[in-house]
C-alpha positions, 0 to 999 in steps of 0.5 A: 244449492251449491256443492264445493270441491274437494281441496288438495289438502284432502288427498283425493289422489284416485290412487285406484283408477290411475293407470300404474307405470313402473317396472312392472309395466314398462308397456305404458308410457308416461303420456299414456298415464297423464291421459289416464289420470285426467278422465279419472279427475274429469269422472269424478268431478263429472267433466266430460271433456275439458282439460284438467288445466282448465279448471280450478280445484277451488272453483265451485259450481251449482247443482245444475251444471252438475247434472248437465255435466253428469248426463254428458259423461253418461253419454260418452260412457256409454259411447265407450261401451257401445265401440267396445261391443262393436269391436268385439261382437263375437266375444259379447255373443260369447259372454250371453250365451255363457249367462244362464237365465237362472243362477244355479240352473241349466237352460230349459232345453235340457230339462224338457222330459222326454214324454213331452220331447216325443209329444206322447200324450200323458196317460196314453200308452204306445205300442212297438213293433216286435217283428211277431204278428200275433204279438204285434196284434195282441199288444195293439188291441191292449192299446187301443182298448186301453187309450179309449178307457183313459178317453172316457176317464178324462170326460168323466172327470172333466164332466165332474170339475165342470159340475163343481164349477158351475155350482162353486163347489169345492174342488173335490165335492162329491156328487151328493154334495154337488146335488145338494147345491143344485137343489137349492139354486133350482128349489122351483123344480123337483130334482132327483138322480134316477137309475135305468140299466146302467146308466144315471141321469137327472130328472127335473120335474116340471119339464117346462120353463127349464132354466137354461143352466139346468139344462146344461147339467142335466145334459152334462150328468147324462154325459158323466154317466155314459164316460163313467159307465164306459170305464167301469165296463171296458176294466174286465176286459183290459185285464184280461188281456194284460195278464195273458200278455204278461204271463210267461215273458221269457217265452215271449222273449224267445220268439221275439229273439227267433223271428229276427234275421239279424243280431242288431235287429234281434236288439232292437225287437227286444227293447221294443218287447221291453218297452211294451212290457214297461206299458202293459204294466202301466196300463193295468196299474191305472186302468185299476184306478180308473174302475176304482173311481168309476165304481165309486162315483156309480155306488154314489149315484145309486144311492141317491136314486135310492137303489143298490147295487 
């Protein structure tokens, strides 16, 4: 294969790569054109070094040369690029650091949320000093009451998704509808879910030569049990608590602002107040969500083992 050149009756002047001159650019000197005007011709007939005098528009070369000759230009182009960076590194930092990772977006440190920025655990809630003893104590035991109800709410639920797992139930199966499932895998064992006091278990009949996966979910039943009948019982209390924190903030507000010896911090022990407030109100709302579950799963296992409740 052999490629011919462009002749000069074809008017390849490069018009847009030549260096202009003139008037308007009495800065580049006629040399300096010249020089410009051959590395354009030796880039486009991929010559990377040899003079424009050497070499005949009507000559013609094969393909392989070309391809020798591309490489080299390639080379020096990069060569260029690689002494332009290094005599200029703080303005190629410049340039990198203005480039966003994503068009359209900021950077991701800037779209952190806050709860995550601070490590506070999702669900969990905190409590703030506000410089009245009593109040301090009040609001820590609603946190503490409330941070283990929201403990035994994530082992029920997890207990719950490793039941459906196991068994390859949908993602939101009931207990009856993972019940089933284990009945018909252990069909050589008489399966039941079986009430005392409060709690819930399964009982698998005969005890003996157990599979060792059926021994796993009646210890993981017996664990959702405990979780679920933890949550449903601390709810009472925890409202109890909330609501008498929540009654009268106005008064609460007062004595915050009286025990403070100074007017900054007389701001500070009220936001912190506020910020208690906010977090008293998010656990009641989902402590409520949390019984609701809890009751709901309890109602199903009552009925499977047949009683009421």
């Amino acid at each position: 294969m052999r490629i011919s050149l462009p002749q000069p009756s074809q008017q390849f002047f490069f018009s847009a790569q030549l260096a202009p001159s003139g008037p308007l650019f009495p800065f580049v000197s006629a040399s300096t054109c010249i020089r410009r005007q051959r590395l354009a011709l030796r880039r486009y007939f991929f010559i990377p070094s040899a003079p424009i005098s050497a070499m005949s528009l009507n000559d013609s070369f094969d393909d392989s040369e070309m391809i020798r000759w591309g490489e080299l230009s390639a080379r020096e182009e990069r060569k260029s690029q690689t002494s332009v960076l290094a005599c200029h590194p703080r303005s190629a930092l410049r340039s990198q650091q203005r480039t966003p990772l994503v068009a359209g977006k900021t950077s991701s440190a800037r779209q952190v949320p806050f709860s995550r920025a601070v490590n506070q655990p999702v669900g969990k809630i905190v409590c703030r000093h506000v410089g009245v003893p009593d109040l301090d104590q009040h609001f820590s035991d609603i946190t503490e009451t409330f941070n283990e109800q929201h403990e035994h709410y994530e082992c029920m639920k997890e207990n719950l998704s490793t039941l459906r797992y196991r068994y390859r139930c949908p993602p939101d199966s009931s207990l009856s509808e993972c019940l089933k499932k284990i009945m018909e895998e252990h069909d050589m064992h008489h399966i039941k879910i079986q009430i005392k006091g409060c709690y819930f278990s399964l009982d698998v009949m005969p005890v003996e030569n157990m599979p060792d996966k059926l021994k796993l979910t009646q210890d993981g039943i017996t664990e959702l049990s405990r979780a679920t009948t933890a949550v449903e019982s601390s709810c009472t209390k925890l409202q109890r608590m909330i609501e008498f924190y929540l009654k009268d903030e106005e008064c609460l507000t007062t004595r915050v602002r009286e025990a403070a010896p100074t007017h900054q911090e007389q701001q500070r022990l009220e936001g912190n107040l506020q910020a208690n407030l906010r977090e008293a109100r998010r656990a009641k709302e989902f402590s409520t969500r949390y019984r609701e579950e809890a009751r709901k799963l309890l109602t199903e296992a009552a009925q499977l083992s047949g009683v009421t409740l």
